[in-house]
N, C-alpha and C positions, 0 to 999 in steps of 0.2 A: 617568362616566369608567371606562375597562376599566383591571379589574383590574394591576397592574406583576408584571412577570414574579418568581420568586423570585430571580435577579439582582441586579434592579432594586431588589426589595424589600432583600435585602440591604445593599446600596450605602446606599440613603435611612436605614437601620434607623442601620447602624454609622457614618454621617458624623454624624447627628446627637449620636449619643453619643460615641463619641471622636474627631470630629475627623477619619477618614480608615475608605479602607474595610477594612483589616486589622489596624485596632487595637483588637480586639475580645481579651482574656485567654483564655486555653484552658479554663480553670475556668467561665467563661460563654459558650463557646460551643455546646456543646448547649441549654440552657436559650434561647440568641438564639434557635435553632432553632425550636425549640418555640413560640416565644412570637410570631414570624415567622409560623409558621402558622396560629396563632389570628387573627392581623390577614387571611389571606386575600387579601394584597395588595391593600388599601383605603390607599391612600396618608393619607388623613385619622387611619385608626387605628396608621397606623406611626408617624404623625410625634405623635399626641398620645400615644401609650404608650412612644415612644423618650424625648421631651420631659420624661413624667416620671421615666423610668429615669434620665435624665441626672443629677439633682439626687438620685440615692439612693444609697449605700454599693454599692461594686461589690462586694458578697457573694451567693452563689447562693441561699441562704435568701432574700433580701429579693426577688430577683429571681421564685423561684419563689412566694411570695406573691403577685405581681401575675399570674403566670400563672392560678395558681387563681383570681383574682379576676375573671379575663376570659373565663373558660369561658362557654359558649351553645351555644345549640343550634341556631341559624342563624348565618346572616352579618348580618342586621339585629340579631340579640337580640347576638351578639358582640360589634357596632359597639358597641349602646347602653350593654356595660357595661364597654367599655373607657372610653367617653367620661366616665361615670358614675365609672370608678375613677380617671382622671386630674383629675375635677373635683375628688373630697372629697381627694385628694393634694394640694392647695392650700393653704397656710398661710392662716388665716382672713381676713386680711384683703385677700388676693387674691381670694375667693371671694367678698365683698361686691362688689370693684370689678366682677367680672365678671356677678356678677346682677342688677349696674345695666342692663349691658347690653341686658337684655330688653325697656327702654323703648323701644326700638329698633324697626323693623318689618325685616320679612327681607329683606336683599338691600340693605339702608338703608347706602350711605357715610355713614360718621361723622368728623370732625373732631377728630385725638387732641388738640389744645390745648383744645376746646370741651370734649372730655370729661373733660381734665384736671380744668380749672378747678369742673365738673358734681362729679367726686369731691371736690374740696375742700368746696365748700358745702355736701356735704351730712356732712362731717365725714367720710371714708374716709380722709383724709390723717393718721396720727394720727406723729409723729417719736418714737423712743424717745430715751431720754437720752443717747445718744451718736451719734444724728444731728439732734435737736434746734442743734445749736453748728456743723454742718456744712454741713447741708443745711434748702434752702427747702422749702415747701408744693410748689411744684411741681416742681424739681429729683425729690424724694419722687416724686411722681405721676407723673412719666415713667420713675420708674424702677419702677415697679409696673406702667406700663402695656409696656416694654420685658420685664419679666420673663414676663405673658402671652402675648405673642408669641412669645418664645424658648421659653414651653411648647405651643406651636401652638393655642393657646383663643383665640387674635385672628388674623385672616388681614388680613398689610399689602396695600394698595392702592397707595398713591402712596410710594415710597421715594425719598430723597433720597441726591446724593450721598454726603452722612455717613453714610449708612445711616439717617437721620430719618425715621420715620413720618410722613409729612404726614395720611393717611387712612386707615383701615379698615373692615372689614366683621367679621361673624360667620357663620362657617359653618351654613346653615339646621339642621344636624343640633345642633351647639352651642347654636345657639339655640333648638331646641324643648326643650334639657334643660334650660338654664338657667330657659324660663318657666314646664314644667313645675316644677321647683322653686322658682321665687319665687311659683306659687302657692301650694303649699302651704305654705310658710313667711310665708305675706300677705307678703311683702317688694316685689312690683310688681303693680298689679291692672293688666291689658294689654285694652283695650274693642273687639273686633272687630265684624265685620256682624253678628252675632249680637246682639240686646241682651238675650237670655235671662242671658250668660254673666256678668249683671253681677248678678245674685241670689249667686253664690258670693262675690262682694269688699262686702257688703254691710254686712259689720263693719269699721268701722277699718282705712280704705283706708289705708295710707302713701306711697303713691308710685302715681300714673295717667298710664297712655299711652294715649291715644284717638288709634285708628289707623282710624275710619271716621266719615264725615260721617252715617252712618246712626244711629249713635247720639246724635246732638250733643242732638234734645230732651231723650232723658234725662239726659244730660250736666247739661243747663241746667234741670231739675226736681229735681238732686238738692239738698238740702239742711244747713245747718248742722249736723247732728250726723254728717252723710257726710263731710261734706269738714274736718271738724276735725282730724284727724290726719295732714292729706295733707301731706306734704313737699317732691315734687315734684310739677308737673301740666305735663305735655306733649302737646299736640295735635297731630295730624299732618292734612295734604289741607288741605280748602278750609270749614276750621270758619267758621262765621258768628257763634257765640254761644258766649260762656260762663258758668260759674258767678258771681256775684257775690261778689267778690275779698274784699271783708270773712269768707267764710264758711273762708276758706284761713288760720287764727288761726296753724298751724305749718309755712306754705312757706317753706322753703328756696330752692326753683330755680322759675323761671316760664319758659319756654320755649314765646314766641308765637312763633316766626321762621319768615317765610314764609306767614303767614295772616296775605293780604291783605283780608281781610275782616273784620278786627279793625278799630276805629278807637277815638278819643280816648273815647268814652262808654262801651268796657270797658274802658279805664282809670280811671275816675275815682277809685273807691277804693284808688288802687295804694296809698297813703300809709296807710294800715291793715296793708298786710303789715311788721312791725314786724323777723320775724324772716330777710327774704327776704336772700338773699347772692348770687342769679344772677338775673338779668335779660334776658332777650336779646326784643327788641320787633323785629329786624333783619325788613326786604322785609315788614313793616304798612302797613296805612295812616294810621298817627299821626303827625298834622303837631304836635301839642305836650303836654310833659310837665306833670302836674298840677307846683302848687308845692308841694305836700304831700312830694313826695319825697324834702324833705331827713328826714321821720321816718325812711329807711331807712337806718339809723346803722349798720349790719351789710354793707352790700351792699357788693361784691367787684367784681365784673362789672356792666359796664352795655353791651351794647350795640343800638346803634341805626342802623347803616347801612342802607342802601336803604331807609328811611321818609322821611319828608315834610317831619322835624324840619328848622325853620330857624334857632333859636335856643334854647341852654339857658338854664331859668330861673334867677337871680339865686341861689335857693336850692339849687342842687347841691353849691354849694361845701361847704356844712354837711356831707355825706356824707364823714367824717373814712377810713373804711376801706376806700373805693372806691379800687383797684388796676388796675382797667382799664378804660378806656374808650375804644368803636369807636363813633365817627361816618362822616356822610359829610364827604368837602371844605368843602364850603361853608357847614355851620355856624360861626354866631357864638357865640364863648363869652364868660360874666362874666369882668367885669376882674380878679378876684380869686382867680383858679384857680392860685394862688401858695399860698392853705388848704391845699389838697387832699393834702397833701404824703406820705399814702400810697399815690397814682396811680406805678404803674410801666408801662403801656402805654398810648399814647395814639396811636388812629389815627382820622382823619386832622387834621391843620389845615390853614388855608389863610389867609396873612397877610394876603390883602386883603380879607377878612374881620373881619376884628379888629385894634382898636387898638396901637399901639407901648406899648401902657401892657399889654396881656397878652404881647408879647416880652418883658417885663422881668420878669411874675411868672414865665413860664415854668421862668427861672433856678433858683427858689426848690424844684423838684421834686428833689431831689436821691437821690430813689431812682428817678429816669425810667432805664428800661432799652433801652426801645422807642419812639421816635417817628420818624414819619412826619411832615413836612410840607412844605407848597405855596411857597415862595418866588415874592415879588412885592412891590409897594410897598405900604404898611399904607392906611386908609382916611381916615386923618388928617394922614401926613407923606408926599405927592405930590413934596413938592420936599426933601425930605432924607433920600434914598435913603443918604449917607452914615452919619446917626446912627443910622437903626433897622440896619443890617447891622453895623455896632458892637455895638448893643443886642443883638443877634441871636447874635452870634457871642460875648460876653459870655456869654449865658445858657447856652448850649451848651456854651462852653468850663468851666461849674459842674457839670455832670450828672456827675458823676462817675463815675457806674457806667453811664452808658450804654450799651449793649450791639449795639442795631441802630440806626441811622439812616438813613434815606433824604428827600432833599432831590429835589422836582420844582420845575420854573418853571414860572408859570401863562404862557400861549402871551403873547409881548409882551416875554416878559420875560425875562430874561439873570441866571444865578447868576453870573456873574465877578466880580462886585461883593464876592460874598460867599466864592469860592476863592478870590479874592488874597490873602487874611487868614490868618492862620495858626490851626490849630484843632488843639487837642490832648484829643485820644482814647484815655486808656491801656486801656482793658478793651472797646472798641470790635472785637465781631467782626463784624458786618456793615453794609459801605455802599453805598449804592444814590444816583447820584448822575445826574441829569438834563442835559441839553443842556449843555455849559462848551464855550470855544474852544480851551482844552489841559489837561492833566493837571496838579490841584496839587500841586506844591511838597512840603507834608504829607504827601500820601501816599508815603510811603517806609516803608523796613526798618525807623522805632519803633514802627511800629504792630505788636507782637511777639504781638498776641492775633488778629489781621484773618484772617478764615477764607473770609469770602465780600467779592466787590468786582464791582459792578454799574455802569460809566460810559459816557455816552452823550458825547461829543465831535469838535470836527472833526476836527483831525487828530491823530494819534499816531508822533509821533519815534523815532528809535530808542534814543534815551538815556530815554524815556520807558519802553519796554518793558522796558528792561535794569534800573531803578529797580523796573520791576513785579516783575521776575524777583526780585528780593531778597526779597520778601514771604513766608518761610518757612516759614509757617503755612496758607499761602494753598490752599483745597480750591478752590474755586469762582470763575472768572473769567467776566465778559461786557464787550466789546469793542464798541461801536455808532459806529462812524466815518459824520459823515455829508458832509462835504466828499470831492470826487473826488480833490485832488492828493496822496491819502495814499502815500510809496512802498514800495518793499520795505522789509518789516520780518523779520528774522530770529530765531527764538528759539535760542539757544546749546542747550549742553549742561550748563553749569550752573544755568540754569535753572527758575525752578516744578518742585524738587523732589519739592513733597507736592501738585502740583494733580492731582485727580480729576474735574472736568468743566469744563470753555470753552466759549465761544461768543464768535463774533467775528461781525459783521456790518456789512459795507459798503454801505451804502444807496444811493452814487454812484459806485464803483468798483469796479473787477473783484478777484478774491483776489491779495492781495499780503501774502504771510504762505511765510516759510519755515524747517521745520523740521529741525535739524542731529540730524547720529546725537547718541544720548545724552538730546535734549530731552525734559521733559516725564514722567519716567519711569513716572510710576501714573498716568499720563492713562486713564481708562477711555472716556470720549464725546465728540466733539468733534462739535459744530455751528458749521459756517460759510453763511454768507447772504451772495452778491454777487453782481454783474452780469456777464451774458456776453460781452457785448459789449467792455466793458473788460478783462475776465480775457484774453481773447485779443490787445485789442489793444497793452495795458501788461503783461501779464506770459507773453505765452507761453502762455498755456492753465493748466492744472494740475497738469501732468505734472512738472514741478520742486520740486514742493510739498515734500517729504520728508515725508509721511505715513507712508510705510513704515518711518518712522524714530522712532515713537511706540510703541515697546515693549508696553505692555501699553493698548493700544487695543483697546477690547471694539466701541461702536458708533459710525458716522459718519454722521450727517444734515449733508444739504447742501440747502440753498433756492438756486434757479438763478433768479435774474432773469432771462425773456425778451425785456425793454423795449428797443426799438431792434434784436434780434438776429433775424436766418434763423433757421430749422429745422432748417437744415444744422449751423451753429454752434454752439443749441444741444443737437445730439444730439451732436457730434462735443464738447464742454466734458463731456459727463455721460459719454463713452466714456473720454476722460481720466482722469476719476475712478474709473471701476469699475476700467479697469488701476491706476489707482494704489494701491486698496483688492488687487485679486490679489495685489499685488507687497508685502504688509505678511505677515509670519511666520504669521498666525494667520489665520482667516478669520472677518473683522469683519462686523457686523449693518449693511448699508447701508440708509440711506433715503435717496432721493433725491424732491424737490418741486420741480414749476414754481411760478413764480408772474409774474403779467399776462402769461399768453401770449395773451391778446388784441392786447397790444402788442407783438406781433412783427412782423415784414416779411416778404416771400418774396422770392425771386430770382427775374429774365428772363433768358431765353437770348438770347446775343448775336443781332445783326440777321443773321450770316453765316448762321442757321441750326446753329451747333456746341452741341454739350452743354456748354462750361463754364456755367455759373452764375454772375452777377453783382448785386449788390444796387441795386436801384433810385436814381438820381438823382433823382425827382420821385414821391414817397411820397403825392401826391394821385392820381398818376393811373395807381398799383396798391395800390387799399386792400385792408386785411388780409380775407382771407378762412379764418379760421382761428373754429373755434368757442369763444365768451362765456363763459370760463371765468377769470373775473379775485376774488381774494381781497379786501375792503376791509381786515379786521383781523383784525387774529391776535394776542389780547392775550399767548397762550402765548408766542410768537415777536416780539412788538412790529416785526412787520414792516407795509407797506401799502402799496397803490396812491391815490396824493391824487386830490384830485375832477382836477386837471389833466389828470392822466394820462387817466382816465373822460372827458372830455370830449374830448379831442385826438382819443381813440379815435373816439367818435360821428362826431365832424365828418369825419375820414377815412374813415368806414364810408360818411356820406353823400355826400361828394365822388363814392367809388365809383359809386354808386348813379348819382348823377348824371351822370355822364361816362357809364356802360354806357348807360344812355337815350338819351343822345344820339348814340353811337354807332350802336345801333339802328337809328333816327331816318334817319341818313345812309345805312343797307347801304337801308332801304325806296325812299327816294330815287332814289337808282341804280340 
């Protein structure tokens, strides 16, 4: 990256420290100066040496201390000791979480929940006495991992509307300091193609990252007096073997995930790790866990999605301080997972899987914060779809602290059964709710904590949106109508005051969505998904839309169904839209996406021979001739084209086909 101008540099320097670019003190404004020029306009050393200035006494003495400490004599030695002087400015237990980091390989997205969870087991999470009564283990660890960010030593990836870390990275220059110092302090021994470099970590490994398949022999040669003090052990690529797990006397975190080449025979000694608290076996090949696993009386984290597991054994329950656990769907679990009653995350279930007799332990979880599940009939009550949705909403209605929920139908199957029922959720911020034939009842203005709301449904009323519009709290809306005769739906101006991202998608009908001046006021994104064809013929096009009526709208994505429409139509639906984006205050981030424009039509010129353009009455005998560019899924977007559609197309391609031949056929004739 070239250098930022001193402008530029300026601006980044003083927004990060007060907040705007002229609120910089006159007593520290030489010194900024100065200190501006030692970073040489390397964006990476502005924001990590502004980052730490931020958190220090605005006095010129303290300020000129970091000056002195960041002299060099190049622009690389400069970088390295600025970086260096904003590491050891770290309060210590910042400077643990971030040297974990090293286990990492460069350029590696990481998972901030994964590595939350990763700091806790290995004890980094430590509460003093007056956040002990306030704050959990991990509330703590997001806020340790939100304070590295805010001093630039974490660069975010994936942000969320709330401003949520979903993912990040470390800057390769961060992360050669950070390895170089967990070498020398033994804190992470890191195994590359080299296997020379494993003679320096050869005392009293604490914590191993093998980031090449090239050393996996030695790996798998080393021995019990090596791997006794290991902590953690993380393997990266396409490891086939590892050490035998008895010889791990002091693992904390085991992190097989993604080595598919692990199977059930290097687990067998799992139930030896005695002091293990993280687990993750996730995208293995291990179709089933020893029974031995209930010795893991410590373990925290368990997960196991994309593995082969079909069933957990009888003996999990024992596992008294198991807090979270990720499956896939289709696991069957013990009847008795009503024990477990330190589980606060549990994804996923799926009822027809499991008996009406684990709906009822379910109940019993009463610190569940998080669950996911599959709604459909249980495996034993086929005909009393009545009592288990009782059962059901019984146990649900116990979780008291539940936090997120999301409820899917397994395909067949209909949740109405279970929305007609009233369900109360006082500390319930996010719900994610699958296929219904209308909006429940429940969801209203008591849900005073509801921050995110995900429902897929036919249609949506307007006394239904105006019920939405009450939800006060509400950052996060998605909209999935999938019946056609949804109609104009208007958002007011009193409206989703605090919402900051929507999505609405019409899966059978054109955009029928309008918004009034006033609506929506911190709306930052707005994605809409629908059909062209309907948008023109029920609502006018988009030109009504009152998008320019969304105040502080930063980006707008739009997915244009092609299905049934000209070319004509839809460029002239997507021309609508860019005027309607000109005509908003500010100039918004457009993305505009086809989707099945294989299934579009063309127009014939009338028989007079005139230029108007008309759409075909018999769509066999002008097939599409527009190039194979059709989406099946888009788990991002949960939008798709069904095999119907896929096949309709074929068989019109080939009618095409067929007809041109025999046209042919008859000009030789003649």
């Amino acid at each position: 990256m070239d250098p930022l101008s001193d402008l530029d540099s300026q601006k980044l320097f003083f927004q990060r420290i007060f907040g705007s670019d002229d609120g910089c003190s006159t007593h520290l404004k030489k010194i900024s100066m100065d200190i501006l020029k030692r970073c040489g306009g390397l964006p990476l050393a502005i924001l990590t040496l502004s980052s730490s200035l931020a958190n220090k006494p605005m006095l010129a003495e303290e300020w000129k201390e970091v000056l002195r400490s960041s002299s060099g004599h190049d622009s690389v030695e400069s970088m390295n000791q600025i970086l260096s002087l904003s590491f050891h400015d770290l309060p210590h237990h910042l400077k643990t979480c971030l040297l974990y980091l090293s286990i990492f390989p460069e350029d590696y997205v990481i998972e901030t929940e994964q590595l939350v969870w990763r700091w806790i087991a290995e004890g980094f999470i430590i509460p003093s006495e007056s956040e002990i009564l306030c704050k959990s283990e991990l509330e703590l660890g997001n806020a340790y991992f939100n304070e590295l960010v805010n001093r630039s030593m974490i660069q975010p990836v994936d942000i969320q509307y709330d401003g949520t870390v979903q993912t990040c990275r470390v800057h390769d220059m961060i992360l050669e300091l950070i390895v170089s110092i967990s070498t020398k302090v033994n804190f992470i021994s890191v195994l590359h193609q080299d296997e020379m470099r494993f003679i320096d970590y050869k005392t009293k490994i604490r914590r191993l990252s093998v980031q090449s398949d090239r050393v996996e022999k030695l790996v798998k040669q080393m021995s019990r007096d090596d791997l006794s003090h290991v902590r953690s052990f993380t393997p990266f690529g396409s490891v086939k073997e590892i050490p035998h797990l008895g010889y791990f006397q002091a693992l904390r975190v085991l992190d097989l995930g993604s080595c598919r080449s692990i199977e059930n025979n290097h687990i067998e000694n799992l139930g030896w790790l005695y002091q293990l608290k993280y687990l993750d076996l996730s995208r293995t090949s291990i179709s089933e866990l020893p029974r031995q696993i209930k010795n893991l009386r410590y373990l925290e984290t368990l997960d196991l999605r994309g593995c082969d597991i079909e069933e957990l054994p009888a003996t999990i329950v024992g596992i008294q301080n198991l807090q979270r656990l990720l499956v896939n769907t289709s696991v069957k679990f013990p009847d008795k997972i009503g024990r477990m009653k330190a589980l606060q995350l549990l994804l996923s279930v799926s009822m027809s899987c499991n008996p009406i007799k684990f709906v009822e332990e379910l109940g019993k979880l009463i610190q569940m914060r998080v669950l996911n599940i599959t709604f459909s009939k249980p495996v034993d009550m086929v005909d009393e779809v009545r009592k288990y949705t009782d059962s059901l909403v019984s146990s649900l209605n116990e979780l008291v602290n539940l936090e997120s929920l999301k409820i899917d139908p397994e395909e067949g199957c209909s949740l109405d059964s279970l929305m007609g029922v009233y369900l109360t959720f006082g500390c319930l911020k996010k719900l994610v709710i699958g296929y219904i034939s209308t909006i429940p009842k429940w969801i209203n203005p008591s849900m005073r904590n509801l921050v995110h709301l995900e429902l897929k449904v036919d249609v949506v009323q307007e006394e239904d949106l105006q019920s939405l519009e009450r939800l006060h709290c509400l950052l996060y809306l998605q909209l999935e109508m999938t019946d056609g005769s949804s109609k104009m739906l208007t958002v007011g101006c009193k409206g989703f005051r605090c919402l900051r991202e929507s999505q609405y998608i019409w899966k059978n009908d054109g955009m029928g969505l309008v918004f009034l001046e006033g609506a929506m006021p911190k709306l930052q994104t707005l994605h809409l998904y629908f059909r062209t064809q309907e948008t023109i013929a029920n609502y006018s096009g988009v030109d009504g839309s009152g998008i320019e009526n969304l105040s502080h709208l930063e980006r707008l994505c739009i997915d244009v169904d092609c299905s049934g429409s000209t070319r004509e139509e839809v460029e002239a639906v997507e021309e609508s839209i860019r005027k309607a984006a000109d005509r908003h205050r500010t100039k918004l981030i457009l993305e505009i996406q086809r989707w099945c424009e294989a299934c579009m039509i063309e127009e014939e010129a009338h028989d007079d021979n005139t230029d108007v353009p008309r759409r075909s009455t018999n769509r066999r005998a002008n097939p599409v001739r527009v190039a194979f560019r059709c989406h099946f899924v888009n788990p991002r977007k949960h939008v798709s084209m069904n095999l119907f559609q896929f096949f309709n197309y074929i068989y019109v391609l080939l009618i095409g086909i067929c007809l041109k031949q025999g046209e042919g056929r008859s000009e030789k004739q003649e």
